[in-house]
ROSE-4610 file (N, C-alpha, C; in Angstrom, 1 decimal, always signed):
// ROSE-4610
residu = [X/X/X/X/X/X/X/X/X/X/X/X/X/X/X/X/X/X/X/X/X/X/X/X/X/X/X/X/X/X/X/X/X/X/X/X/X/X/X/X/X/X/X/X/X/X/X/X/X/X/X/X/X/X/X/X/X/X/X/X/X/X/X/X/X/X/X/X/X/X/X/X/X/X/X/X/X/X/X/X/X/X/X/X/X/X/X/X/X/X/X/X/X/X/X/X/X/X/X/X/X/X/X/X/X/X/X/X/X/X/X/X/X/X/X/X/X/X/X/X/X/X/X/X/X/X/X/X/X/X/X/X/X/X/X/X/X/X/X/X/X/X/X/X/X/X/X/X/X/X/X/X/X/X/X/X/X/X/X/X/X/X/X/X/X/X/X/X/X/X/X/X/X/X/X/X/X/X/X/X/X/X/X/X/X/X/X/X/X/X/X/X/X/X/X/X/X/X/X/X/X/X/X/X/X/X/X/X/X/X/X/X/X/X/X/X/X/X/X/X/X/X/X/X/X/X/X/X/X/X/X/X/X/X/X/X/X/X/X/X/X/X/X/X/X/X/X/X/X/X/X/X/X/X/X/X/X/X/X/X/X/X/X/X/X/X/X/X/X/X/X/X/X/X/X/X/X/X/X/X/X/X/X/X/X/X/X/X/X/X/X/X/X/X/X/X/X/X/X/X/X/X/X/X/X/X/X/X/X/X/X/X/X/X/X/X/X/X/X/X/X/X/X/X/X/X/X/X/X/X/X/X/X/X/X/X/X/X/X/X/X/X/X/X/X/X/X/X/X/X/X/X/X/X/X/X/X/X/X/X/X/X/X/X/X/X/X/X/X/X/X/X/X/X/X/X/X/X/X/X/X/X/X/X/X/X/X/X/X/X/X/X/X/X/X/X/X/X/X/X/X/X/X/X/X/X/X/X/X/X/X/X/X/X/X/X/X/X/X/X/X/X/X/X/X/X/X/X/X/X/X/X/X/X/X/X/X/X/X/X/X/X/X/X/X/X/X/X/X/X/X/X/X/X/X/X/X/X/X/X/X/X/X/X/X/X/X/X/X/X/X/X/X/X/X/X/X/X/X/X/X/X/X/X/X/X/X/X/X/X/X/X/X/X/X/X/X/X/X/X/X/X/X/X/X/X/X/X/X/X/X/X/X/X/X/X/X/X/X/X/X/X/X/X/X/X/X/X/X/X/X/X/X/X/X/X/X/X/X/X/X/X/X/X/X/X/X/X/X/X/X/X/X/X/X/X/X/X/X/X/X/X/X/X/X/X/X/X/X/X/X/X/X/X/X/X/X/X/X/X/X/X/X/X/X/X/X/X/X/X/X/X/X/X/X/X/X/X/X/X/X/X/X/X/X/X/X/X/X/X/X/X/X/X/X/X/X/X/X/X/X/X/X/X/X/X/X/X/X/X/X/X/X/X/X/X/X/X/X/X/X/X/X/X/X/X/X/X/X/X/X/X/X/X/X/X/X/X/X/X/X/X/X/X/X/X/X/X/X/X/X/X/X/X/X]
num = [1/1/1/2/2/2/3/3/3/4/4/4/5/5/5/6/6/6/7/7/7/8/8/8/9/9/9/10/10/10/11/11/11/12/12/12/13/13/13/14/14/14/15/15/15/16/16/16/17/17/17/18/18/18/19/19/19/20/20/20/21/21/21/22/22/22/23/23/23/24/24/24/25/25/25/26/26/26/27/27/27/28/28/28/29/29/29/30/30/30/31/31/31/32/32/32/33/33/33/34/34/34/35/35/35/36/36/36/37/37/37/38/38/38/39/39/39/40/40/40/41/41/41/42/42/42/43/43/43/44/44/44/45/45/45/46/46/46/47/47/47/48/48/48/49/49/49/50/50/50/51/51/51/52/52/52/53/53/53/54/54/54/55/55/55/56/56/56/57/57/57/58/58/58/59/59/59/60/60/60/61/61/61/62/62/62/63/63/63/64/64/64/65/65/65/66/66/66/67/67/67/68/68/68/69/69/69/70/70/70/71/71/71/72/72/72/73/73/73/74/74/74/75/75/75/76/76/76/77/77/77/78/78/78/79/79/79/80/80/80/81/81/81/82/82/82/83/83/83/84/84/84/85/85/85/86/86/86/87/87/87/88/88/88/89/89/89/90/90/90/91/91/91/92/92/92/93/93/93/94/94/94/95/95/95/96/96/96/97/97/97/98/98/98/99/99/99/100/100/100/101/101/101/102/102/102/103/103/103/104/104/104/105/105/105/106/106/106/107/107/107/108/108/108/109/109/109/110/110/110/111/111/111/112/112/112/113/113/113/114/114/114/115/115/115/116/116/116/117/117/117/118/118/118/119/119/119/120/120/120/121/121/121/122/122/122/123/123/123/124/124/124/125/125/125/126/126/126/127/127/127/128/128/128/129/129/129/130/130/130/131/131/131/132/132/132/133/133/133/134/134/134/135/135/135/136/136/136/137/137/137/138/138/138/139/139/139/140/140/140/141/141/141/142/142/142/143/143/143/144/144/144/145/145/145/146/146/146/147/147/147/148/148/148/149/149/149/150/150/150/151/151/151/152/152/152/153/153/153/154/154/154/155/155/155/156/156/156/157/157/157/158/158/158/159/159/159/160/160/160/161/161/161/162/162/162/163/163/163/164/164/164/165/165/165/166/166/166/167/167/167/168/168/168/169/169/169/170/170/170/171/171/171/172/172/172/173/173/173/174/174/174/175/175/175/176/176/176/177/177/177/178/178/178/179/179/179/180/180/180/181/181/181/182/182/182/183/183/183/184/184/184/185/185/185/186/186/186/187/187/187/188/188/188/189/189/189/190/190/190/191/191/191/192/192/192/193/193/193/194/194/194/195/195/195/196/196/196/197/197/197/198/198/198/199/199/199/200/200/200/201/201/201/202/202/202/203/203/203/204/204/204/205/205/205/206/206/206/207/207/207/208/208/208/209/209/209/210/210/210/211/211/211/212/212/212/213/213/213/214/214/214/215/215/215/216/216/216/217/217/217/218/218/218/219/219/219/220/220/220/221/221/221/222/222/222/223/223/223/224/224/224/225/225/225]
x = [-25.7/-24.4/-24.0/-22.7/-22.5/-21.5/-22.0/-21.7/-19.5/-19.4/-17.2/-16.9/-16.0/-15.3/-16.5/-16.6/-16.8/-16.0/-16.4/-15.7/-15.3/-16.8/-16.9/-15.2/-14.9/-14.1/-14.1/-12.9/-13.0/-13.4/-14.0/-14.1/-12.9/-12.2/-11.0/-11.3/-10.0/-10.7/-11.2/-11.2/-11.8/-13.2/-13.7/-14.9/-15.9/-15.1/-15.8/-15.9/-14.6/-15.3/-16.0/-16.7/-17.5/-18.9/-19.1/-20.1/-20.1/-19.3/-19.5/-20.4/-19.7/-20.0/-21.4/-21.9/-23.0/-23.0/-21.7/-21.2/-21.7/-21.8/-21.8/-23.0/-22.8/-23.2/-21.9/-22.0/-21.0/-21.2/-20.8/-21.2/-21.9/-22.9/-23.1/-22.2/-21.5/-20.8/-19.3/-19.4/-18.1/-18.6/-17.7/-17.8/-18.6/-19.2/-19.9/-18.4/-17.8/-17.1/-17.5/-16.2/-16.8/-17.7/-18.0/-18.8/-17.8/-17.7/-17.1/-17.2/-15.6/-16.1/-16.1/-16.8/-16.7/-15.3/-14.1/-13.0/-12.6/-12.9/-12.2/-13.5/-14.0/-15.2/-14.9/-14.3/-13.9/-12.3/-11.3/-10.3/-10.6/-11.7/-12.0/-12.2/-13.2/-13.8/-13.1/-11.6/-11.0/-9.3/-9.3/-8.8/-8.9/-10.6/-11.3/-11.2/-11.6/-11.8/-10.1/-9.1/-8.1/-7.1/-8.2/-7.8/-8.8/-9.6/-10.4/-9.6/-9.4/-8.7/-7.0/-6.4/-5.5/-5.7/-6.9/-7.9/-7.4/-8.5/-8.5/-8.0/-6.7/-6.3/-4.6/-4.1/-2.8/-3.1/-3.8/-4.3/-4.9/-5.5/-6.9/-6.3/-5.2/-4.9/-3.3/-2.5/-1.7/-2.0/-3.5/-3.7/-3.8/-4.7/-5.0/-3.3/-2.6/-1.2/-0.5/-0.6/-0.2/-0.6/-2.1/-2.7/-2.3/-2.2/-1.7/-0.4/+0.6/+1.8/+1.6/+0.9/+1.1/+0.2/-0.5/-1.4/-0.3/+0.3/+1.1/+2.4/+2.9/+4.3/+3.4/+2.4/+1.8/+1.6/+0.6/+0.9/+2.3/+3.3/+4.6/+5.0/+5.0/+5.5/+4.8/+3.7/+2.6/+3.5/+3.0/+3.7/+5.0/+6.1/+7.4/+7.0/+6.1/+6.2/+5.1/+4.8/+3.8/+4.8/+5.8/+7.1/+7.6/+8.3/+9.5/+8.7/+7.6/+6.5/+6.8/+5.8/+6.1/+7.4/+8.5/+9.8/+10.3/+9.9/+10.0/+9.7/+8.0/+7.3/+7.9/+8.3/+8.8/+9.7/+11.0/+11.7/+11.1/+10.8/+10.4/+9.7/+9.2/+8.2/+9.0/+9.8/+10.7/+10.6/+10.6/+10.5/+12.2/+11.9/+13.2/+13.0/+14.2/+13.3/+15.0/+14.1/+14.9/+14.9/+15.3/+14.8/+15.2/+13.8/+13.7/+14.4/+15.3/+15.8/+15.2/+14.5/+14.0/+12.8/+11.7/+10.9/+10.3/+11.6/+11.6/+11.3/+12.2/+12.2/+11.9/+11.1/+9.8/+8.5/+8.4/+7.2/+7.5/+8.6/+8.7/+8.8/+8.9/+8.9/+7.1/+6.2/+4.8/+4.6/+5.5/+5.4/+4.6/+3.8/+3.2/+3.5/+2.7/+2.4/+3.8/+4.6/+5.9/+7.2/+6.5/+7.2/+6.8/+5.5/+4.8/+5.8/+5.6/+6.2/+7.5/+8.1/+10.1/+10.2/+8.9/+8.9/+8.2/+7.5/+7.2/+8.4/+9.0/+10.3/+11.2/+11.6/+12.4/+12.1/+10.9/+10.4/+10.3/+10.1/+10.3/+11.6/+12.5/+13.9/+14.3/+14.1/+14.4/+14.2/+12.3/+11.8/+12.6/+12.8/+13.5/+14.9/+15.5/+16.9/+16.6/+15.5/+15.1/+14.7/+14.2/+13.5/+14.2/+15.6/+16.8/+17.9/+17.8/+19.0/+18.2/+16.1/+16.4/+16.2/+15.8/+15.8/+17.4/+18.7/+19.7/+20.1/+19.6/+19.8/+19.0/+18.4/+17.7/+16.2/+16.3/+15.0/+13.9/+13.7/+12.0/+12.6/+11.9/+11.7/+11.8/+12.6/+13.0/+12.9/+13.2/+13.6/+12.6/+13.3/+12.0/+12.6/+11.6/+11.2/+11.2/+10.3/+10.1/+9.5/+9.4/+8.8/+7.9/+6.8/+5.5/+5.0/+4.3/+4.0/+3.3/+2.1/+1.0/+0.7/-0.4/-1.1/-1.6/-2.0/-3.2/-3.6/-4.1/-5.9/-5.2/-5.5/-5.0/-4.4/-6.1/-6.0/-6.0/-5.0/-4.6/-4.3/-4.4/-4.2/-3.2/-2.5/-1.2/-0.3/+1.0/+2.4/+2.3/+1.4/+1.7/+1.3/+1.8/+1.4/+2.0/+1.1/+1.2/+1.2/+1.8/+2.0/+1.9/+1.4/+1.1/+2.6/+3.5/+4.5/+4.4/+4.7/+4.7/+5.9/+6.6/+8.3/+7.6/+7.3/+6.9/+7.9/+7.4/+8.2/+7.6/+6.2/+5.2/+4.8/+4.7/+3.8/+2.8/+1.5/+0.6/+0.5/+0.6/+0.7/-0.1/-1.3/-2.5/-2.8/-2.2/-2.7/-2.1/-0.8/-0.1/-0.3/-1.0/-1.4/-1.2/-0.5/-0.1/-1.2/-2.1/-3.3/-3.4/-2.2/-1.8/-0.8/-0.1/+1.2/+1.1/+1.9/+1.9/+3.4/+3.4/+5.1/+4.7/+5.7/+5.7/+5.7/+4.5/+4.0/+4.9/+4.9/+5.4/+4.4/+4.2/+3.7/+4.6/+4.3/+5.2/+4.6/+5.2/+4.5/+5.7/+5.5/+6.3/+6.2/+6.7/+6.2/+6.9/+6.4/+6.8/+7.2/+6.9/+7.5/+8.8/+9.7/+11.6/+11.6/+10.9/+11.3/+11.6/+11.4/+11.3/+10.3/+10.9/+9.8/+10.4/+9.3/+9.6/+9.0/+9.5/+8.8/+8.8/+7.5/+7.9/+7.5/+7.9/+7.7/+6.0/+5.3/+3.9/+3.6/+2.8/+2.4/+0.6/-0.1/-1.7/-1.8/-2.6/-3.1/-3.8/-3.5/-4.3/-6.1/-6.4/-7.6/-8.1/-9.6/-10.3/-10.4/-10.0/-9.9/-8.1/-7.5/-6.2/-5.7/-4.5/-3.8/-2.3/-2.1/-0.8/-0.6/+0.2/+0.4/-0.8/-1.0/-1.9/-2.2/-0.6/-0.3/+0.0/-0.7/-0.6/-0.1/+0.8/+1.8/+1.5/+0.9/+0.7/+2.1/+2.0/+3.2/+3.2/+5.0/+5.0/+4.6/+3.9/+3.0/+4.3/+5.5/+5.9/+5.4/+5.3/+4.9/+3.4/+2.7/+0.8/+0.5/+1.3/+0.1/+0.5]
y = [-55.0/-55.2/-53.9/-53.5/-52.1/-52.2/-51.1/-51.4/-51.2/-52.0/-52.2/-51.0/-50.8/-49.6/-49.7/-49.1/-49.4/-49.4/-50.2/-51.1/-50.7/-49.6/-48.9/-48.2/-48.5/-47.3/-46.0/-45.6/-43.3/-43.0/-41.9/-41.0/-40.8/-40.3/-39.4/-38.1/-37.4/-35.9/-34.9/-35.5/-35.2/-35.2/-36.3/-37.0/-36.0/-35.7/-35.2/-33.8/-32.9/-31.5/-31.9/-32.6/-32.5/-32.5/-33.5/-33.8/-32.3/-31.7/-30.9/-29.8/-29.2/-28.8/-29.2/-29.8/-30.3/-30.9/-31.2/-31.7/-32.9/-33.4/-34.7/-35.8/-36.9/-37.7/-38.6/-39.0/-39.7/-41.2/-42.3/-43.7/-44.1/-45.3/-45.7/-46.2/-47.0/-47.6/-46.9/-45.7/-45.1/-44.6/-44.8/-43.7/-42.4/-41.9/-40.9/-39.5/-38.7/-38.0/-37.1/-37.1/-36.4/-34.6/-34.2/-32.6/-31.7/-30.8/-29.7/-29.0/-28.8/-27.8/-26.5/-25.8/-24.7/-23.8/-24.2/-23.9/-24.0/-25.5/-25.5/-24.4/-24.0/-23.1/-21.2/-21.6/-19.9/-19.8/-21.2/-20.9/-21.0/-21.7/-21.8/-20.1/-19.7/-18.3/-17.2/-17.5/-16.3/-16.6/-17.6/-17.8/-17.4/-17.3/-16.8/-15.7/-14.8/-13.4/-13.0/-13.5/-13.2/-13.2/-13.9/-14.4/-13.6/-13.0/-12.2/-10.7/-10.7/-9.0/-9.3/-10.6/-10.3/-9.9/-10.9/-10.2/-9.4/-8.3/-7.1/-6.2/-6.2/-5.3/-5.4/-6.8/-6.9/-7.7/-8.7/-9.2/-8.4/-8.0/-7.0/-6.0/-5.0/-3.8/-4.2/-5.8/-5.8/-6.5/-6.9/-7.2/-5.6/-4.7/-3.8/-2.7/-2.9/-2.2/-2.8/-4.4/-4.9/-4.4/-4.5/-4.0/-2.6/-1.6/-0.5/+0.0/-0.9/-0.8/-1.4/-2.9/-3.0/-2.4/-1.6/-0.8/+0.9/+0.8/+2.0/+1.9/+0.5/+0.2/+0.2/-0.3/-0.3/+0.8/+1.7/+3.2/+3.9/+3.1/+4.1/+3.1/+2.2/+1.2/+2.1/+2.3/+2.5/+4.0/+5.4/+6.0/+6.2/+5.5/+5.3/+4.6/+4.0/+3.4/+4.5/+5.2/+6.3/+7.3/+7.3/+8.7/+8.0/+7.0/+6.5/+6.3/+6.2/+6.0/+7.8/+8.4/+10.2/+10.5/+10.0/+10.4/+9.6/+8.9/+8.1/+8.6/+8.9/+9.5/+10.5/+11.8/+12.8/+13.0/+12.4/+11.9/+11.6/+10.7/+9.9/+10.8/+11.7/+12.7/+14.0/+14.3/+15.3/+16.0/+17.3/+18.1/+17.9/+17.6/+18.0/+18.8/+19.7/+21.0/+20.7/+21.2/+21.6/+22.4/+23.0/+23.7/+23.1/+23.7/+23.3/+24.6/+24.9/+26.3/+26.2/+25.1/+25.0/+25.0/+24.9/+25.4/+27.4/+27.6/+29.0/+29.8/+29.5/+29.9/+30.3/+28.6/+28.3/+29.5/+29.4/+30.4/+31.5/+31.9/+33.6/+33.8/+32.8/+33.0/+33.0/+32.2/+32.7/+31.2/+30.5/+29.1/+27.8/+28.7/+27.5/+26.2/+25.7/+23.7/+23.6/+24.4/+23.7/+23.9/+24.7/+24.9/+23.3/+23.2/+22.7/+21.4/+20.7/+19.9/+19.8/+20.8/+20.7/+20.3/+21.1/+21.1/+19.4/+19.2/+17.4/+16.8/+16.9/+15.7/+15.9/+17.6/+17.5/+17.1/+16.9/+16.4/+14.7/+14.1/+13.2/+12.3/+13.0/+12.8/+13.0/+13.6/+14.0/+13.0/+12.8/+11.6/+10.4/+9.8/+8.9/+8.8/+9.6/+9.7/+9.2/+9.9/+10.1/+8.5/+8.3/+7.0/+5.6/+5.9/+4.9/+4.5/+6.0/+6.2/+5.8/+5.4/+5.3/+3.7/+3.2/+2.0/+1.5/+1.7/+1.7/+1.6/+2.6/+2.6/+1.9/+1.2/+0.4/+0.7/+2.0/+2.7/+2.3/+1.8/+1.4/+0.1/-1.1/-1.6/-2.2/-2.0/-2.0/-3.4/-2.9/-2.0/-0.9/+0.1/+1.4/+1.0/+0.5/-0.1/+1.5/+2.3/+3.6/+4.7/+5.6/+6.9/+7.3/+7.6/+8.1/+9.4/+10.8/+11.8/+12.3/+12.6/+13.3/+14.8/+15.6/+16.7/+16.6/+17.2/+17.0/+18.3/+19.0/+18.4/+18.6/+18.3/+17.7/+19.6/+20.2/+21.5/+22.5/+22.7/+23.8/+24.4/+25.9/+27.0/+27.8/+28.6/+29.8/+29.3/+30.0/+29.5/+28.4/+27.9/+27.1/+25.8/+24.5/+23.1/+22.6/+21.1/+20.0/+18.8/+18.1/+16.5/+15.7/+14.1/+12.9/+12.0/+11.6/+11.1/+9.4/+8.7/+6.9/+6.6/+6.3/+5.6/+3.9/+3.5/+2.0/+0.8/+0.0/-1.3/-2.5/-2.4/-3.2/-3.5/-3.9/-3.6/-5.0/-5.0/-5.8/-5.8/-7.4/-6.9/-8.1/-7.8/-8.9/-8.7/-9.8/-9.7/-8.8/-8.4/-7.6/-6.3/-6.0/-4.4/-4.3/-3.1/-3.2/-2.6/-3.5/-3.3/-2.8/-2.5/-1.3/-1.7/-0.8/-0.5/-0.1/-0.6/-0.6/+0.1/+1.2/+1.2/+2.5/+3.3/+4.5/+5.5/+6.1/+7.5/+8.7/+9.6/+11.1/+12.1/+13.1/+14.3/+15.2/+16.6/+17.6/+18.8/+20.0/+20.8/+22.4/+22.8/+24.2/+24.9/+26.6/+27.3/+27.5/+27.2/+27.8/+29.2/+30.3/+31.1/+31.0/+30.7/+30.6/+28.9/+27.8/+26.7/+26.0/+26.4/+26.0/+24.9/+23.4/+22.7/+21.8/+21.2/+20.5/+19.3/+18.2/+17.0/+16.1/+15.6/+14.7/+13.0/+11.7/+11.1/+11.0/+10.2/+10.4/+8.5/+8.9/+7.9/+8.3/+7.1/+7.2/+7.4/+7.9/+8.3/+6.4/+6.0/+5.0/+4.7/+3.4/+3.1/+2.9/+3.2/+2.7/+0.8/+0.8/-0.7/-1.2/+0.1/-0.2/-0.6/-1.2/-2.0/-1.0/-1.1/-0.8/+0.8/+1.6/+3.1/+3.6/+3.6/+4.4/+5.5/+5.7/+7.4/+8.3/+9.4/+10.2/+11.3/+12.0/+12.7/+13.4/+15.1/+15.7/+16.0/+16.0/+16.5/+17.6/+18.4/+19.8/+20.2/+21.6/+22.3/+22.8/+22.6/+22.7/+21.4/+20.6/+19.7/+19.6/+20.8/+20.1/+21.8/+22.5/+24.2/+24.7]
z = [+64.3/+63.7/+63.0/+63.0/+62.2/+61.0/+60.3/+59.2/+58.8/+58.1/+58.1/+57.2/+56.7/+56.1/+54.7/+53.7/+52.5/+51.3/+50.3/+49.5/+48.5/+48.4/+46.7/+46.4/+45.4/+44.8/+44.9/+44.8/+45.7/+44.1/+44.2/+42.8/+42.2/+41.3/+41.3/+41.9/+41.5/+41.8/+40.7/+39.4/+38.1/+38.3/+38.9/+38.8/+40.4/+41.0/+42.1/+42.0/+40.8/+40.5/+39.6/+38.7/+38.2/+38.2/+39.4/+40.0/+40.9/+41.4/+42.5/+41.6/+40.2/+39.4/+38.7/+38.5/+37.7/+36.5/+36.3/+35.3/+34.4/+35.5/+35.3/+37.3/+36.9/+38.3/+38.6/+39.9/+39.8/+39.6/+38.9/+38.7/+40.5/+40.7/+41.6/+42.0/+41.7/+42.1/+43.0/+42.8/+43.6/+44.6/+45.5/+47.0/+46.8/+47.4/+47.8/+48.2/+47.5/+48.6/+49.4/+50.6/+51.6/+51.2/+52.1/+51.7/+52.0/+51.1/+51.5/+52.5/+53.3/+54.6/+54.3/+55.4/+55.2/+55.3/+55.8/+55.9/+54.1/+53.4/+51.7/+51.6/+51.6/+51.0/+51.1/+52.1/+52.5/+51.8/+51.7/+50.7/+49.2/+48.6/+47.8/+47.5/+47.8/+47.5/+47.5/+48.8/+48.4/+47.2/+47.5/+46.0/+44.7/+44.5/+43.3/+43.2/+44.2/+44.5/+44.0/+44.7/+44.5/+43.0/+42.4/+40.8/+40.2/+40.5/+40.0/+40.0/+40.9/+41.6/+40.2/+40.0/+39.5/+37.8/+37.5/+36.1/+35.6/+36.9/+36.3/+36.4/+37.8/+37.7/+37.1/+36.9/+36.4/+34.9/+34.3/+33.2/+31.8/+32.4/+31.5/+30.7/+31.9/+31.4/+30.6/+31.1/+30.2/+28.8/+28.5/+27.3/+26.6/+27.2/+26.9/+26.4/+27.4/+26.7/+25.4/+24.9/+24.4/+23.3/+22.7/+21.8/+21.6/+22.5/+21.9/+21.5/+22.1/+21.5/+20.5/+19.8/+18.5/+18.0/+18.2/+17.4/+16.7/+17.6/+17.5/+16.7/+16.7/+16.2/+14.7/+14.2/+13.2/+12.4/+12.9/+12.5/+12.2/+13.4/+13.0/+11.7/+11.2/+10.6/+9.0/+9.2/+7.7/+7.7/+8.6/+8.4/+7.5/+7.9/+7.5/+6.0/+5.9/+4.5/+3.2/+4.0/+3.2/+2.7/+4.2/+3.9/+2.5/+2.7/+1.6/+0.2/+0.6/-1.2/-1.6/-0.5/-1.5/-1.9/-0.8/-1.6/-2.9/-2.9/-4.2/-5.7/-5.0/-6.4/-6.8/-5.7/-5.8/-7.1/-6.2/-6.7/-8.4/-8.7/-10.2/-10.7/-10.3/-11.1/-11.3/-10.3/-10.8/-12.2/-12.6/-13.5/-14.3/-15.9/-16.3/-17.7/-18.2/-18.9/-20.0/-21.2/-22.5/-23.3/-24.2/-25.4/-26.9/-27.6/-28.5/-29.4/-29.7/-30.7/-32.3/-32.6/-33.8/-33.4/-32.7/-32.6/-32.1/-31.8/-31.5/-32.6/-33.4/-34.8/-35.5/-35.8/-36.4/-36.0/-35.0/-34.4/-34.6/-34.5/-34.4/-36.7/-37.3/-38.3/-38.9/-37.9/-38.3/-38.5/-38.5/-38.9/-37.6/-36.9/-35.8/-35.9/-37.6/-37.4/-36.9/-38.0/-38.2/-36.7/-35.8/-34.8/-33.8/-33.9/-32.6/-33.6/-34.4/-35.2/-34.4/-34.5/-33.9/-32.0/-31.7/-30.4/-30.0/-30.7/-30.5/-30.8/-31.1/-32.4/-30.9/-30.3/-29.4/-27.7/-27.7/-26.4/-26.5/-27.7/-28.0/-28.0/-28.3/-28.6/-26.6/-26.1/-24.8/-23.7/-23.9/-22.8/-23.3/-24.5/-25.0/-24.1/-24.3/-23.3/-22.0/-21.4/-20.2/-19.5/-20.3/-20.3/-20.3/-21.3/-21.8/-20.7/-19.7/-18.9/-17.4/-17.2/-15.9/-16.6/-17.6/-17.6/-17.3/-18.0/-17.9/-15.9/-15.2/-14.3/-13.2/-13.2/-12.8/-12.1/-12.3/-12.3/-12.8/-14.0/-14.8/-15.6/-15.5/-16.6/-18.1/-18.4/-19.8/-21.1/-21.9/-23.0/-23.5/-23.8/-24.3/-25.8/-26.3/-27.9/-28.7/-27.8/-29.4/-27.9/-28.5/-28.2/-28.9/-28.5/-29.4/-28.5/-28.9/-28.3/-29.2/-28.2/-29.2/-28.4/-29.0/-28.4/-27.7/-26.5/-25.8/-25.1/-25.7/-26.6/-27.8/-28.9/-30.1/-31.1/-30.9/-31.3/-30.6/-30.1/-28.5/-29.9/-29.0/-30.2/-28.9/-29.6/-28.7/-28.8/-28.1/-28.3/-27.0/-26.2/-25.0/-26.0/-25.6/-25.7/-25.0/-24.8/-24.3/-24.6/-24.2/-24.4/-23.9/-24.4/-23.9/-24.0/-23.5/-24.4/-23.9/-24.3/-23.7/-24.5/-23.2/-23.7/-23.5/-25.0/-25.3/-25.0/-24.0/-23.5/-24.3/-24.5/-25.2/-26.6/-27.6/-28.4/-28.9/-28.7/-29.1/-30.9/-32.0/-32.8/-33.0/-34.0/-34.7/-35.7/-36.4/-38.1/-38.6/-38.3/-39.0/-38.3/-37.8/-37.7/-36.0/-35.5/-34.1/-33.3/-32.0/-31.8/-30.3/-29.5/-28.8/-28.2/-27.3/-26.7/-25.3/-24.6/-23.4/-22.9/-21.5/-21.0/-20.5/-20.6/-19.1/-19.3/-19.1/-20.0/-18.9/-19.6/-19.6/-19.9/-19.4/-19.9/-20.0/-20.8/-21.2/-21.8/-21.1/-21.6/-22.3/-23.1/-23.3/-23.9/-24.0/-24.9/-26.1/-27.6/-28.7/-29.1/-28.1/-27.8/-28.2/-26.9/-26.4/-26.8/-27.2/-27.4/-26.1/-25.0/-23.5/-23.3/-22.8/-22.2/-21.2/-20.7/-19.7/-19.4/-19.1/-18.9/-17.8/-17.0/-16.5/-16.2/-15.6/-15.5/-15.0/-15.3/-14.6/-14.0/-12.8/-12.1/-11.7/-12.3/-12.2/-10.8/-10.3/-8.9/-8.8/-7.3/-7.0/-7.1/-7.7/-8.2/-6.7/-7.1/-6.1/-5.7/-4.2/-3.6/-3.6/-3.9/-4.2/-2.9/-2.9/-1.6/-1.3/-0.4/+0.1/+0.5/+0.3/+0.9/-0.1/-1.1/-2.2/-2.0/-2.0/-2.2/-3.7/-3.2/-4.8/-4.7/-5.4/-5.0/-6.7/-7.1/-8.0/-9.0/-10.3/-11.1/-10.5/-11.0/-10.9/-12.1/-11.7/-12.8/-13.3/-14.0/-15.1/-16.1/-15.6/-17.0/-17.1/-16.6/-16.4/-17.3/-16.4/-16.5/-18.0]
């Protein structure tokens, strides 16, 4: 007697790459499928080969271009943002110069304290302006509360000095007694000589772990030397 069609259920075709694969077994209960010929075996293979060849030679190299154009739009991107920070600072640190005629005076009269005295009061009076007009202008921050300017180094001796100046936005005040001040310092430097000085805006050089362009851009040595 020979045997009639069979009964069992077909695999899917899910079920038969997987099994073909090792994936998995197939239930007993399903058909056995047929064996691969060597005809699906020779299109199988070059199918692969052929998807292999597109990999690497049209896949690979356009991941590879991708990344360097955004590697490169990146750099030009930081670039441009490194440019517009130094012209900024530039800009904001700019040198600006005055004279003090009552400090001149004073010095040529033998009167040092009383010079360096005139020539603080007028660098003081100066950054204050300075300070009023970029707050005013949308430049820094504001209100500038006071102007304070000291020596630095306290006892420089000759007709050259220097200055610390802080146009104050801040002031911390505890228990009555003001326990510090915060806002946007200036340096300044000039000779008691001709009453000649000059001041400028100052920006801290970037801290270590700092984020973003952390660009530093030196005063002009009118307000440093």
């Amino acid at each position: 007697m020979s045997a009639g069609p069979s009964e069992r259920p077909r695999a899917s075709r899910w079920e038969i790459l997987g099994a073909r694969l090792g994936v998995w077994t197939l239930p007993r209960d399903v058909e056995d499928p047929p064996p691969i010929s060597r005809r699906a075996w020779a299109i199988g293979l070059a199918g692969g080969a052929a998807a292999a060849v597109v990999i690497v030679t049209v896949v690979i190299p356009a991941i590879g271009d991708s990344k360097d154009r955004t590697a490169a739009r990146e750099r030009s991107a930081r670039a441009a943002s490194v440019a517009r920070e130094r012209a900024r600072l530039i800009a904001e640190q700019a040198a600006h110069s005055a004279r003090s005629p009552a400090a001149a005076r004073l010095y040529a009269a033998g009167r040092t304290t009383a010079a360096r005295g005139a020539l603080r009061a007028d660098a003081r009076a100066a950054v204050g302006r300075d300070a009023r007009a970029r707050v005013a202008a949308g430049a820094l921050p504001g209100p500038i509360r006071d102007v304070r300017c000291s020596f630095d180094p306290p006892a420089e001796r000759g007709p050259r000095v220097h200055l610390q100046c802080l146009a104050v936005t801040t002031t911390l005040i505890q228990n009555g007694r003001v326990t510090a001040r915060s806002g946007h310092p200036f340096l300044a430097a000039g000779s008691l000589r001709d009453g000649r000085f000059a001041w400028c805006k100052e920006n801290a050089p970037p801290g270590e772990g700092a984020s973003g362009t952390s660009v530093f851009v030196a005063l002009p040595a009118a307000c440093t030397r």
